[in-house]
Chimera marker file (.cmm) of the C-alpha trace (Angstrom):
<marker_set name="trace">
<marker id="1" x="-67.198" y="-7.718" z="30.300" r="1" g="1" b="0" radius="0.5"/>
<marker id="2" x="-68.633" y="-10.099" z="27.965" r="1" g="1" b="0" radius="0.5"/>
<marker id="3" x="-70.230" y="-9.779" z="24.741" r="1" g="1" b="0" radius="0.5"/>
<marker id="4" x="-73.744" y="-11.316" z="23.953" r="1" g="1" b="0" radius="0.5"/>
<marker id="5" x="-73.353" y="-13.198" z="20.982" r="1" g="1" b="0" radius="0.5"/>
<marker id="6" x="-76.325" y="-13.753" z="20.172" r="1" g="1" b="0" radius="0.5"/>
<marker id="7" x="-77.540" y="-9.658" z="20.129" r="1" g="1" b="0" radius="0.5"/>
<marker id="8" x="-75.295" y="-9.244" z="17.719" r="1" g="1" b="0" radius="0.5"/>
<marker id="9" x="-77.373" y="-7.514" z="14.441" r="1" g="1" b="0" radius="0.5"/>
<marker id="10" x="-76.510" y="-5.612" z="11.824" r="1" g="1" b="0" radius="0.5"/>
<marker id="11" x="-76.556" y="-1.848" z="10.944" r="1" g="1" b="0" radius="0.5"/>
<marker id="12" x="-77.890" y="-1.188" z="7.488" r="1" g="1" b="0" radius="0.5"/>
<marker id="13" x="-78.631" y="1.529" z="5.191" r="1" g="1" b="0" radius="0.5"/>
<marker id="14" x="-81.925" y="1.961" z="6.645" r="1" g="1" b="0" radius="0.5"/>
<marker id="15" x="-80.878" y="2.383" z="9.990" r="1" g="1" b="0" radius="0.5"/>
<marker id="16" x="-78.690" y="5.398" z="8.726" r="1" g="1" b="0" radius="0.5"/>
<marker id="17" x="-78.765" y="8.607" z="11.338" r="1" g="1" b="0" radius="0.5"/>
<marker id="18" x="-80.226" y="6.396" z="13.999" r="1" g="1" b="0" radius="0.5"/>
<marker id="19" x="-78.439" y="4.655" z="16.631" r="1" g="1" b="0" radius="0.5"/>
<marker id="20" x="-79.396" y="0.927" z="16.855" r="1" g="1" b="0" radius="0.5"/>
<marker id="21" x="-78.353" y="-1.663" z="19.386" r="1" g="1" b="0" radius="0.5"/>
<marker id="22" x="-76.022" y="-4.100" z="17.087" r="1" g="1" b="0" radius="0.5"/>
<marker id="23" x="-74.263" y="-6.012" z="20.128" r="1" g="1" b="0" radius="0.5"/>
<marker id="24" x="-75.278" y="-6.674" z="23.991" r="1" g="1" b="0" radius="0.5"/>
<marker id="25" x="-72.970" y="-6.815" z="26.878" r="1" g="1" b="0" radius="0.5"/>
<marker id="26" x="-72.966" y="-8.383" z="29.889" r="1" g="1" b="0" radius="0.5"/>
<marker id="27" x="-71.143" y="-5.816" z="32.664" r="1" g="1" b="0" radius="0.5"/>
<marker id="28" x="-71.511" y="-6.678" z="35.702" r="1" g="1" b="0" radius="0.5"/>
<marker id="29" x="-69.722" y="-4.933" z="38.360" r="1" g="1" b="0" radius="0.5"/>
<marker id="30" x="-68.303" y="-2.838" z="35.468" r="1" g="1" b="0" radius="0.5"/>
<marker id="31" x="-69.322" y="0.804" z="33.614" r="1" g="1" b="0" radius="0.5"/>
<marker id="32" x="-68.288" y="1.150" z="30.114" r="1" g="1" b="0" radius="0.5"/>
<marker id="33" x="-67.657" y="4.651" z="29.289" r="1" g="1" b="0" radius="0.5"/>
<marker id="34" x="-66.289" y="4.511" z="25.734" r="1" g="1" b="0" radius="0.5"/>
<marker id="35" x="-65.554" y="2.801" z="23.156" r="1" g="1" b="0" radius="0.5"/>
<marker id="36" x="-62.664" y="2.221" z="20.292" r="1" g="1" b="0" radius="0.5"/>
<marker id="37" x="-63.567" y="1.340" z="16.900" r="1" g="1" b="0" radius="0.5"/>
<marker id="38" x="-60.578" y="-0.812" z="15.725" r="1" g="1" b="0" radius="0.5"/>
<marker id="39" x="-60.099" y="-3.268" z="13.102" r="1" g="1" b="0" radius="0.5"/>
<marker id="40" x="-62.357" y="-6.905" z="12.486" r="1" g="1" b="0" radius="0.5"/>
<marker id="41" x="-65.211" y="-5.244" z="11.307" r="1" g="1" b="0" radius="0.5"/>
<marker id="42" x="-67.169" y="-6.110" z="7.737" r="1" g="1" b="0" radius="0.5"/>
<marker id="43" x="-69.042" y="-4.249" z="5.317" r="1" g="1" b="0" radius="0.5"/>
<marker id="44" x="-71.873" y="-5.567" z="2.501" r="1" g="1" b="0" radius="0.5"/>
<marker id="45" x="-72.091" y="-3.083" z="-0.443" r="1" g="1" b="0" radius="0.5"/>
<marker id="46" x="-75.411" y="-2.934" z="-1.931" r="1" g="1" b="0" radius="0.5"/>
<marker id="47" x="-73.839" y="-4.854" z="-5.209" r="1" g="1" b="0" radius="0.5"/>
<marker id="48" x="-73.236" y="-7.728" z="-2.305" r="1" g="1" b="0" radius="0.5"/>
<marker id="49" x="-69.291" y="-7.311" z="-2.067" r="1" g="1" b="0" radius="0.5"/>
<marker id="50" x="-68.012" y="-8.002" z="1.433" r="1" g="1" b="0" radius="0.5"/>
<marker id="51" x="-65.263" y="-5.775" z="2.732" r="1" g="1" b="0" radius="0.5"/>
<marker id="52" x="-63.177" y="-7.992" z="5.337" r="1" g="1" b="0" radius="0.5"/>
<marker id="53" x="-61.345" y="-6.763" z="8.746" r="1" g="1" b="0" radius="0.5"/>
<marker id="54" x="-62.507" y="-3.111" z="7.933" r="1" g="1" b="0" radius="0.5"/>
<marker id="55" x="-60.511" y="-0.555" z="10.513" r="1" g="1" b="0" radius="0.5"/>
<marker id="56" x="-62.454" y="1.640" z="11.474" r="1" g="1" b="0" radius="0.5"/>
<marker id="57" x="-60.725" y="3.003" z="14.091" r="1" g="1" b="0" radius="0.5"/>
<marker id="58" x="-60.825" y="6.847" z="13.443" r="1" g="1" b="0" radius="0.5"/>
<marker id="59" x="-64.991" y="6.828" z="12.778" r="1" g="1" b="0" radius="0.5"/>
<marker id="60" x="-64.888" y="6.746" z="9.087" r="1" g="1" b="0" radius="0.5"/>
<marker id="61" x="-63.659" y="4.394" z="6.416" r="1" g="1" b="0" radius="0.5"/>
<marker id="62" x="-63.918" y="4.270" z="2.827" r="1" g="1" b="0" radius="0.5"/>
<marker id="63" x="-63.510" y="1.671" z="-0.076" r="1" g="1" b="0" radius="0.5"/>
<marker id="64" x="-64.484" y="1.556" z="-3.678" r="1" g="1" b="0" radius="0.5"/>
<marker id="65" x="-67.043" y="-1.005" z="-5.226" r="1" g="1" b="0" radius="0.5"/>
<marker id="66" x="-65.702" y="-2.011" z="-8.411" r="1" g="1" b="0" radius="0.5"/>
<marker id="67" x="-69.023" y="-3.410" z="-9.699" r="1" g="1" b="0" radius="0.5"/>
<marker id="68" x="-70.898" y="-0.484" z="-8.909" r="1" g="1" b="0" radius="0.5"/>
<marker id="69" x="-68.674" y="1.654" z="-9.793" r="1" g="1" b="0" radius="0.5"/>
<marker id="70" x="-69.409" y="3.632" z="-6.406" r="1" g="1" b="0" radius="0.5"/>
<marker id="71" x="-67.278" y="4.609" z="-3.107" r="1" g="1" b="0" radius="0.5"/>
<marker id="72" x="-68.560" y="2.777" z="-0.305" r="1" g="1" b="0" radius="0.5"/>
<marker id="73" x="-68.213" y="4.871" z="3.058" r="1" g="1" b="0" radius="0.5"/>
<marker id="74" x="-69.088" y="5.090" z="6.728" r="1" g="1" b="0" radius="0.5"/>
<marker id="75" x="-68.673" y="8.290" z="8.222" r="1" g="1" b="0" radius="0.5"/>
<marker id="76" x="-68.457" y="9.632" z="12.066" r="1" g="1" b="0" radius="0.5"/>
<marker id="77" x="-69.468" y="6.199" z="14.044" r="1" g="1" b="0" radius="0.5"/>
<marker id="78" x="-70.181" y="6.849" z="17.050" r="1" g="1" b="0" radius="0.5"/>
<marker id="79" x="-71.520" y="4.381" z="20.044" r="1" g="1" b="0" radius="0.5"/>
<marker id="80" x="-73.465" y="5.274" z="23.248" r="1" g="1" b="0" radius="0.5"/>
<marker id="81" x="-73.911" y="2.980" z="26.358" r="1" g="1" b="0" radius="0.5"/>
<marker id="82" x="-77.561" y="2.204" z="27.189" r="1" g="1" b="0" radius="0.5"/>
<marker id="83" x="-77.995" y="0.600" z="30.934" r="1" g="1" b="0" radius="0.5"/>
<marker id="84" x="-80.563" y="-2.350" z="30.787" r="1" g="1" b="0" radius="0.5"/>
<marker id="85" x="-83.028" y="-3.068" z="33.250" r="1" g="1" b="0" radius="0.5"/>
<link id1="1" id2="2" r="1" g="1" b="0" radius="0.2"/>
<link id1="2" id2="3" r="1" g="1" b="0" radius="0.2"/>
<link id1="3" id2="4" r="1" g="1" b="0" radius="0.2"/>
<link id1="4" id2="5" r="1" g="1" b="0" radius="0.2"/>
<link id1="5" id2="6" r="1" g="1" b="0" radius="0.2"/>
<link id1="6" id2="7" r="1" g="1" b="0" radius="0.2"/>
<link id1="7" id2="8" r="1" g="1" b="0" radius="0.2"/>
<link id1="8" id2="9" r="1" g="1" b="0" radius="0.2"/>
<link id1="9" id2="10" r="1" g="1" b="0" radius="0.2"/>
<link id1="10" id2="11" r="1" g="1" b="0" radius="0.2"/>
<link id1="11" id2="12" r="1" g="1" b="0" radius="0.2"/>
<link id1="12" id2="13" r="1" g="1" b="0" radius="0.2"/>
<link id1="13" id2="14" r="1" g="1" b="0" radius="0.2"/>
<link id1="14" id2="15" r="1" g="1" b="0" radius="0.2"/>
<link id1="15" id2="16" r="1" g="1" b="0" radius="0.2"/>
<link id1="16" id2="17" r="1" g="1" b="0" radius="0.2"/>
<link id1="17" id2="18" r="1" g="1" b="0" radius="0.2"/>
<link id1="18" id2="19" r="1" g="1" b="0" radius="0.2"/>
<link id1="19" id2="20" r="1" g="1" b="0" radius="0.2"/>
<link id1="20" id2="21" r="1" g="1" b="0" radius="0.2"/>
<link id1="21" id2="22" r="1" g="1" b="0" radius="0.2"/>
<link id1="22" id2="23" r="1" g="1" b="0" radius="0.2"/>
<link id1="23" id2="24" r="1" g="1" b="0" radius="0.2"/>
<link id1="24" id2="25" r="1" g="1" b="0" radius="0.2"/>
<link id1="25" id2="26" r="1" g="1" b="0" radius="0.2"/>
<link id1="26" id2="27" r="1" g="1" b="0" radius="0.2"/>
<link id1="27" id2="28" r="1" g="1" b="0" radius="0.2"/>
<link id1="28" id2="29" r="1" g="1" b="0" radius="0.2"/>
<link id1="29" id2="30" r="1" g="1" b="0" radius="0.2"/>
<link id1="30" id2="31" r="1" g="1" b="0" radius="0.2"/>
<link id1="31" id2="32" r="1" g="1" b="0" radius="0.2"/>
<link id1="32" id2="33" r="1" g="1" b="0" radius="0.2"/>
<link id1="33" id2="34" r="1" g="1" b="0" radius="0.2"/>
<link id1="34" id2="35" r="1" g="1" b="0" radius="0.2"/>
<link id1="35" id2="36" r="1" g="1" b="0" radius="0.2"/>
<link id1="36" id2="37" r="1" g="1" b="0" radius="0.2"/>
<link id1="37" id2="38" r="1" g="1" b="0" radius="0.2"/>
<link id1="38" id2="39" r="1" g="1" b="0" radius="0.2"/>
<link id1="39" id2="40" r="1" g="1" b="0" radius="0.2"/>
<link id1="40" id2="41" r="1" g="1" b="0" radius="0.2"/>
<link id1="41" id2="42" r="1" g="1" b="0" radius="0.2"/>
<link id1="42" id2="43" r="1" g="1" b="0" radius="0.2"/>
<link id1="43" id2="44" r="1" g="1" b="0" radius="0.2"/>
<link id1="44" id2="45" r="1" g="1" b="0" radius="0.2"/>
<link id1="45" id2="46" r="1" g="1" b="0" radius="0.2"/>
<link id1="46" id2="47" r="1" g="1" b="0" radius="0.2"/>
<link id1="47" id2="48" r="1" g="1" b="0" radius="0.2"/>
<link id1="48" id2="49" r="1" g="1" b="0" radius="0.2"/>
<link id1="49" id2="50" r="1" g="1" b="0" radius="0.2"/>
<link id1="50" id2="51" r="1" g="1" b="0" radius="0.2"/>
<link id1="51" id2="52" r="1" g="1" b="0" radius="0.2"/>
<link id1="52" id2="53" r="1" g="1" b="0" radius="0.2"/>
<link id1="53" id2="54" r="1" g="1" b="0" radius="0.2"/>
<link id1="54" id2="55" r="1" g="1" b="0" radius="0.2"/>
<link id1="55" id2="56" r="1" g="1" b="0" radius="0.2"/>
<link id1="56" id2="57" r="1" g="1" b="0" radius="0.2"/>
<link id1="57" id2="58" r="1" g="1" b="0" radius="0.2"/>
<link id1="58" id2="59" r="1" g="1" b="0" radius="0.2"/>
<link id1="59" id2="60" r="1" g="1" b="0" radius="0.2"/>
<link id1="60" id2="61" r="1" g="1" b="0" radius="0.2"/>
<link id1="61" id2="62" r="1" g="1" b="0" radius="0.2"/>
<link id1="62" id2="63" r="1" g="1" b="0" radius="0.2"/>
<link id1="63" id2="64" r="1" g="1" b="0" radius="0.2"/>
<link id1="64" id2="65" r="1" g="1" b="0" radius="0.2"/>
<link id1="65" id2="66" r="1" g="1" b="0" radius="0.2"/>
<link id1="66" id2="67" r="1" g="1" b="0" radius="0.2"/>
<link id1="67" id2="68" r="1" g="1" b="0" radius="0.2"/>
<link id1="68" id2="69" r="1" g="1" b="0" radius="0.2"/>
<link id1="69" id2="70" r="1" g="1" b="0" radius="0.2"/>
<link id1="70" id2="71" r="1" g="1" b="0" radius="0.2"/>
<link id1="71" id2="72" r="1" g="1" b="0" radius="0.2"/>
<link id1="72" id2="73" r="1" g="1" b="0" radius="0.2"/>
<link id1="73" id2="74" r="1" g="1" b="0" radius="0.2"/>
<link id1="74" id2="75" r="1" g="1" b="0" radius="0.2"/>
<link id1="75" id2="76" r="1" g="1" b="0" radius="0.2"/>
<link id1="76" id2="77" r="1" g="1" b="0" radius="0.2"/>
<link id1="77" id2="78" r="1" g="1" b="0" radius="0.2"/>
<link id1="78" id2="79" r="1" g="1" b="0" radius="0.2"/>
<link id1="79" id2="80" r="1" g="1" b="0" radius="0.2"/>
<link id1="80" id2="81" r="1" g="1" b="0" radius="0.2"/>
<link id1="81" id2="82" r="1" g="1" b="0" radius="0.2"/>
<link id1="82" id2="83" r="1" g="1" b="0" radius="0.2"/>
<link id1="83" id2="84" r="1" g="1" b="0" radius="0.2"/>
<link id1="84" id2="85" r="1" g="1" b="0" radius="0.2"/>
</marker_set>
């Protein structure tokens, strides 16, 4: 399995309750069949504070934006597999 690098986008407020392709793989001779959100990941708040080596392991993660003054949260991530031609 190996990871695209370069398909690698980001998932914004605007794509919220739509999946999005954010990251290609290359599988050959494999099938993914699920994935496990873990830890590594980063998060922009709309005040432009980065949240570093977010876990998201469990779907949902939550943090507060000082500046704002708002939480900033992700609920129930989910992935799907789409086979390319």
């Amino acid at each position: 399995l190996a990871v695209i690098v370069e398909t690698n986008s980001e998932y914004t407020k605007d794509d919220s309750e739509n999946f999005k392709t954010i990251v290609v793989f290359d599988c050959r001779g494999l099938e993914p069949v699920d994935v496990q959100f873990k830890d590594g990941w980063s998060f922009v708040s709309e005040s432009n504070k980065t949240f570093e080596n977010c876990n998201i392991k469990d779907g949902d993660w939550v943090e507060f934006d000082e500046k704002l003054k708002l939480p900033v949260t992700l609920y129930d991530m989910k992935a799907k597999f789409v086979k390319g031609v």
